[in-house]
N, C-alpha and C positions, 0 to 999 in steps of 0.2 A: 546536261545538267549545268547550272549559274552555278557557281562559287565564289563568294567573296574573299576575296585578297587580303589581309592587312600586313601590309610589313611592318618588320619591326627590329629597330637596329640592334645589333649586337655590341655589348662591353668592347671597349677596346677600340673600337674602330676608328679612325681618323679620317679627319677632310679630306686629308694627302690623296689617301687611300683611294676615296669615294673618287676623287679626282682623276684618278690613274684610269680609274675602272670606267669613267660615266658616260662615255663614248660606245666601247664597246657595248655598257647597260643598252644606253639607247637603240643599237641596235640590232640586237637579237629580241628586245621588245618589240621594235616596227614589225621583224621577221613575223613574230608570234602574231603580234594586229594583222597583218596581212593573210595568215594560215589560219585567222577567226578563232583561234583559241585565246587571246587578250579582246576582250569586246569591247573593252570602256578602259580607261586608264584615267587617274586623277592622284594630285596629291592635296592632303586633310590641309584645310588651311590653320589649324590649331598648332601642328609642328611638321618638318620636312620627311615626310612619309607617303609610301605611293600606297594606293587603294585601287586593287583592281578586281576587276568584273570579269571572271574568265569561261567559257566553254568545253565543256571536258565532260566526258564518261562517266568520271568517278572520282572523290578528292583524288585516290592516291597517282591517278594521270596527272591532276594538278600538281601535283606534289614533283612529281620528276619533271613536268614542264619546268615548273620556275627551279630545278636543281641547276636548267641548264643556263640560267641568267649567272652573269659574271659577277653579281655582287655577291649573291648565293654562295657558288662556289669559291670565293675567297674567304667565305664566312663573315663578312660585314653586316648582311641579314639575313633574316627569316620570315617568313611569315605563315601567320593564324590563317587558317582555311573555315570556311565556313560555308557547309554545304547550302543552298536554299532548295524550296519549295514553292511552287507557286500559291499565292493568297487563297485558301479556303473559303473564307469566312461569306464569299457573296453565295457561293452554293450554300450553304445553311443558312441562309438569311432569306433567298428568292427559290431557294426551292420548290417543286409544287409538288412533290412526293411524301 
C-alpha cells in the first residue's frame, strides 16, 4: 500500500536541535530508501517540510517505520499519514460492463 507522508513540526522545536539530529535523519532515511519502504522523498517548496511516498502493509507499519527516524523520536515531528488507493475513476468511465 502507497501512503503519503506529511510532516509536520512540532512546538518548541529549534534549528539547534534539527541540527544535531539531521545527519543521523539522513541516514536511517537512505536505510529505509534502500529497504523500498521510503519510495519518493521530497521537501514542499511552500515551507521546510519532508513529503514522503512510503510502501507499507498498512498505515500503522507506517507509523512505527517513521517512529524509528531520529527526528520523530526526539519529538521535533510528526507526521499525517494518508493511506491512498489507486485512481478508479478510468474503470467507471471505459468500462464495457
Amino acid at each position: 500500500m502507497k501512503i503519503l507522508a506529511l510532516e509536520q513540526e512540532l512546538p518548541g522545536a529549534t534549528a539547534e536541535q534539527f541540527q544535531q539530529l539531521g545527519q543521523a535523519e539522513a541516514v536511517r532515511a537512505w536505510e529505509l530508501y534502500q529497504q523500498g519502504i521510503i519510495r519518493e522523498l521530497y521537501f514542499r517548496q511552500d515551507r521546510a517540510e519532508a513529503v514522503l511516498i512510503l510502501e507499507c502493509d498498512d498505515v500503522t507499519t507506517a507509523e512505527a517505520v517513521l517512529q524509528t527516524l531520529p527526528l520523530v523520536k526526539a519529538g521535533l515531528i510528526r507526521f499525517e499519514l494518508i493511506p491512498l488507493v489507486a485512481y478508479p475513476g478510468f474503470a467507471r468511465l471505459f468500462s464495457t460492463g
